[in-house]
N, CA and C atoms as an extended XYZ file, in Angstrom:
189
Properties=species:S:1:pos:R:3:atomname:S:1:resname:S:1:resid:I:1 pbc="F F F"
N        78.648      -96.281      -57.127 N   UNK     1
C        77.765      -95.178      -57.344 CA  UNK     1
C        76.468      -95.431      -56.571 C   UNK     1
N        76.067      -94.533      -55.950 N   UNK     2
C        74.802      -94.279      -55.005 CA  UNK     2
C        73.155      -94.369      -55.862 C   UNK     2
N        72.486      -95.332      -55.603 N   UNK     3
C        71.246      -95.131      -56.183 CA  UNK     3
C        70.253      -94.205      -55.468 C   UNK     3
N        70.009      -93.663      -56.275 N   UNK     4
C        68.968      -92.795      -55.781 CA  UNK     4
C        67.644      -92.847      -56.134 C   UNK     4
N        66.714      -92.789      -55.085 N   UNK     5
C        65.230      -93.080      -55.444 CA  UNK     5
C        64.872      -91.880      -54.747 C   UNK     5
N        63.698      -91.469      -56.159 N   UNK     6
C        62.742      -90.145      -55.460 CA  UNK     6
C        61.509      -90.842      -55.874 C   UNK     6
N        60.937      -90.295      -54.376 N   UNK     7
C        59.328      -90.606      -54.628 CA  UNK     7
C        58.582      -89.543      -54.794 C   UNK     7
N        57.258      -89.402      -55.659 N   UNK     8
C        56.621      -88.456      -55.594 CA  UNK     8
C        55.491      -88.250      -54.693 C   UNK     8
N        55.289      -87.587      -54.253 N   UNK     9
C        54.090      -87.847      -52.704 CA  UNK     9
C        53.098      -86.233      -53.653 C   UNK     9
N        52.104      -87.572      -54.123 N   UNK    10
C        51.012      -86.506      -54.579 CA  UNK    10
C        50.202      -85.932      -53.206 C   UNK    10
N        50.289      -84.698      -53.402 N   UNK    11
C        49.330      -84.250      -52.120 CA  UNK    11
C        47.730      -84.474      -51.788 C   UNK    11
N        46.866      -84.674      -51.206 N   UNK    12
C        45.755      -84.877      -51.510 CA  UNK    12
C        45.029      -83.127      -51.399 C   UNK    12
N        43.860      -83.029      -51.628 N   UNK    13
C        42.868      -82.474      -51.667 CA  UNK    13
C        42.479      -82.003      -50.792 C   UNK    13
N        42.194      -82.596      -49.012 N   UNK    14
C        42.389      -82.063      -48.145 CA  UNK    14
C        43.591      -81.868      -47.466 C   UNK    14
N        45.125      -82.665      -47.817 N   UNK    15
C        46.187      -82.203      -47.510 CA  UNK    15
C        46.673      -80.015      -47.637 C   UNK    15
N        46.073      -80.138      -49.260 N   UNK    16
C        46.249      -79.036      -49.684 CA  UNK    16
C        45.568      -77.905      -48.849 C   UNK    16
N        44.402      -78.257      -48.579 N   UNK    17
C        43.149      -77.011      -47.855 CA  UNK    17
C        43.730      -76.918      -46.564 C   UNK    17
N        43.948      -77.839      -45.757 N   UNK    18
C        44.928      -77.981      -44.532 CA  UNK    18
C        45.645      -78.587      -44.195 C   UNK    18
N        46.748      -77.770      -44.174 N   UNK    19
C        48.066      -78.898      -43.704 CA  UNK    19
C        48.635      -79.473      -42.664 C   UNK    19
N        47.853      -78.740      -41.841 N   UNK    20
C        47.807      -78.781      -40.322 CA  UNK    20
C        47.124      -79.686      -39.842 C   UNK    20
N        46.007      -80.382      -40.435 N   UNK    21
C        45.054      -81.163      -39.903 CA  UNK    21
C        45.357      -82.572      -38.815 C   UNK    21
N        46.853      -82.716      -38.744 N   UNK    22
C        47.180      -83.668      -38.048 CA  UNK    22
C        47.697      -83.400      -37.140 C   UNK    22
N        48.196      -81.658      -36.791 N   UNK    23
C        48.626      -81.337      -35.206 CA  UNK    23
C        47.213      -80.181      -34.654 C   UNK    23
N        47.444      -80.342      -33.590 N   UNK    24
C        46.197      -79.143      -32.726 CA  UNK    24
C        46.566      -77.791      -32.987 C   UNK    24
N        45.829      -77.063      -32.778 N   UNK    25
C        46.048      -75.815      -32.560 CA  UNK    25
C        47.200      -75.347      -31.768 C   UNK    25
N        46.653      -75.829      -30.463 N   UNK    26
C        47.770      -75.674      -29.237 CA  UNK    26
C        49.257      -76.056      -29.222 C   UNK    26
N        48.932      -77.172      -29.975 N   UNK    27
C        50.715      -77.906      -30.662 CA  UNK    27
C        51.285      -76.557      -31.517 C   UNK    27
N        50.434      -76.235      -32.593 N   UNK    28
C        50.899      -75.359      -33.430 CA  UNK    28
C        51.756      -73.637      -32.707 C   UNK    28
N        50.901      -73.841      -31.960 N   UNK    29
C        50.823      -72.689      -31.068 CA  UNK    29
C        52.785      -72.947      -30.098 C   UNK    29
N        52.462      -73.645      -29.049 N   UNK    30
C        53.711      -73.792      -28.503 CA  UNK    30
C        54.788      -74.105      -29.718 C   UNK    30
N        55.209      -74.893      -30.569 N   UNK    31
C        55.698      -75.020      -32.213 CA  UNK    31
C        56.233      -73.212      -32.415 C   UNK    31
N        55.853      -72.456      -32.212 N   UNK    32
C        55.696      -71.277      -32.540 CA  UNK    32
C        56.384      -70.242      -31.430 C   UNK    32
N        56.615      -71.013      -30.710 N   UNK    33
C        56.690      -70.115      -29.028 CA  UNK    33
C        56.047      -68.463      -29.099 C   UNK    33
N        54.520      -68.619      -29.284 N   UNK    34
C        53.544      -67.622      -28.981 CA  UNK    34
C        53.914      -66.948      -27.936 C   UNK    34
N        53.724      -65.750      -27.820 N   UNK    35
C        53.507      -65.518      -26.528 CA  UNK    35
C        51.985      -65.525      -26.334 C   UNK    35
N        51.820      -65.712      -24.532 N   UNK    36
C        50.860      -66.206      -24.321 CA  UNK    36
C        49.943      -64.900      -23.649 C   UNK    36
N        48.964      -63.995      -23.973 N   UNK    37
C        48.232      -62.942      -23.904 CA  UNK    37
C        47.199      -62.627      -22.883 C   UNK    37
N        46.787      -63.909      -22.388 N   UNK    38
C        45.395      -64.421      -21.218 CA  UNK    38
C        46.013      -63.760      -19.712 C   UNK    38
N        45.250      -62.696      -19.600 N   UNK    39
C        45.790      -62.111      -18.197 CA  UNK    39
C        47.342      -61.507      -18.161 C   UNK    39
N        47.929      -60.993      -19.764 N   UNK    40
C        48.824      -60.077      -19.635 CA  UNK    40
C        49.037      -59.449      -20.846 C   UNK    40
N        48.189      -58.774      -20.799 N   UNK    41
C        47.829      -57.167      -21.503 CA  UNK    41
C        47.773      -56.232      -21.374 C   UNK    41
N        48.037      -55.075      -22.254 N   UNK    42
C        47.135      -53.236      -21.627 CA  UNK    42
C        46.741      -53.314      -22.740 C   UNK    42
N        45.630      -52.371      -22.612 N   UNK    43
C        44.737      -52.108      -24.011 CA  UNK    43
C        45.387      -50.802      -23.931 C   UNK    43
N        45.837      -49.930      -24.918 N   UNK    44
C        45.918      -48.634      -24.981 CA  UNK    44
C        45.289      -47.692      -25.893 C   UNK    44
N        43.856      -47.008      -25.325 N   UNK    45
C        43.746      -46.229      -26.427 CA  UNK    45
C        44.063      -45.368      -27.429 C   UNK    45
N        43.920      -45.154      -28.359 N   UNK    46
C        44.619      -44.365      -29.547 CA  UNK    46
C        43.745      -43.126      -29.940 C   UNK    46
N        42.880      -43.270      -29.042 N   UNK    47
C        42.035      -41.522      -29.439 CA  UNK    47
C        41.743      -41.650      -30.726 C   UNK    47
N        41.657      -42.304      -32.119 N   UNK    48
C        40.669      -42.381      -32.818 CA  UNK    48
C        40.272      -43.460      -33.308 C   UNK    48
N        39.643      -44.033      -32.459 N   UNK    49
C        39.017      -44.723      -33.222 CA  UNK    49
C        39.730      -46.678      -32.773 C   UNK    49
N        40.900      -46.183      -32.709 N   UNK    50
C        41.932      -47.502      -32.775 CA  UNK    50
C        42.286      -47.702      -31.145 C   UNK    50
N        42.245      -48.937      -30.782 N   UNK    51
C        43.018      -49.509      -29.957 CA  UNK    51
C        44.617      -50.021      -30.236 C   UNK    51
N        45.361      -50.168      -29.198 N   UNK    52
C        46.627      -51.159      -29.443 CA  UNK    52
C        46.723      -52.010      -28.201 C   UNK    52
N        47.150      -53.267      -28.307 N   UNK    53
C        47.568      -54.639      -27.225 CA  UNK    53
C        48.583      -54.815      -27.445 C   UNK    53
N        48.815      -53.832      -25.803 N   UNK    54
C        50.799      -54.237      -25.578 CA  UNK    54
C        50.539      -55.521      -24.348 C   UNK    54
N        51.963      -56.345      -24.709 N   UNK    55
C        51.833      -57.555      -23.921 CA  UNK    55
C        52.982      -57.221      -22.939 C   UNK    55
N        52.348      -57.114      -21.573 N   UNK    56
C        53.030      -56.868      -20.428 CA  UNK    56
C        54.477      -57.922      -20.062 C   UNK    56
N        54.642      -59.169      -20.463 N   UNK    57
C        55.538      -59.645      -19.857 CA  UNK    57
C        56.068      -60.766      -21.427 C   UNK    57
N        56.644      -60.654      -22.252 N   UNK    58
C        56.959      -61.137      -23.641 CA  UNK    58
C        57.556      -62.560      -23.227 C   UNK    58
N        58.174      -62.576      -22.179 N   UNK    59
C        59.270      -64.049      -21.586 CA  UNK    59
C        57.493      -65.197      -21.517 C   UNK    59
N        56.535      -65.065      -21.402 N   UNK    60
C        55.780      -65.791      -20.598 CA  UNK    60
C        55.328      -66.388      -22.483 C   UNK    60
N        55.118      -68.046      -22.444 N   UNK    61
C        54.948      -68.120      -23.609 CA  UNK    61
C        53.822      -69.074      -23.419 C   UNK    61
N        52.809      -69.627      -24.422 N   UNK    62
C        51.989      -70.589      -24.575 CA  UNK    62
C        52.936      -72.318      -24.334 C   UNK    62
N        52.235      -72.798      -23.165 N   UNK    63
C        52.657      -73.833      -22.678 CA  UNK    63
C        51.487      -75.200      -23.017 C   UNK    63
């Protein structure tokens, strides 16, 4: 018969507020395969009031 051990991994305090705190942004970002927006956009106006950001080329991702 197989022993089994569980550990409990109390979280801390700043674990909880961010969990992220040990990868970058940019990690998080590629992690995600973003697409990437910098120099491929249209703004399209919406006549009231509202804009919309269509992304010209969707294949191009945060590297």
């Amino acid at each position: 018969m197989k022993k089994i051990i569980c550990k409990q991994n109390n979280l801390s305090r700043q674990d909880l507020a961010n969990p992220f705190r040990n990868m970058s942004y940019h990690e998080r970002l590629v992690k995600a395969r973003i697409v990437d927006i910098k120099d491929n956009f249209i703004v399209e106006n919406l006549g009231n009031g509202y804009e919309r950001v269509k992304v010209v080329d969707e294949s191009k991702l945060v590297e």
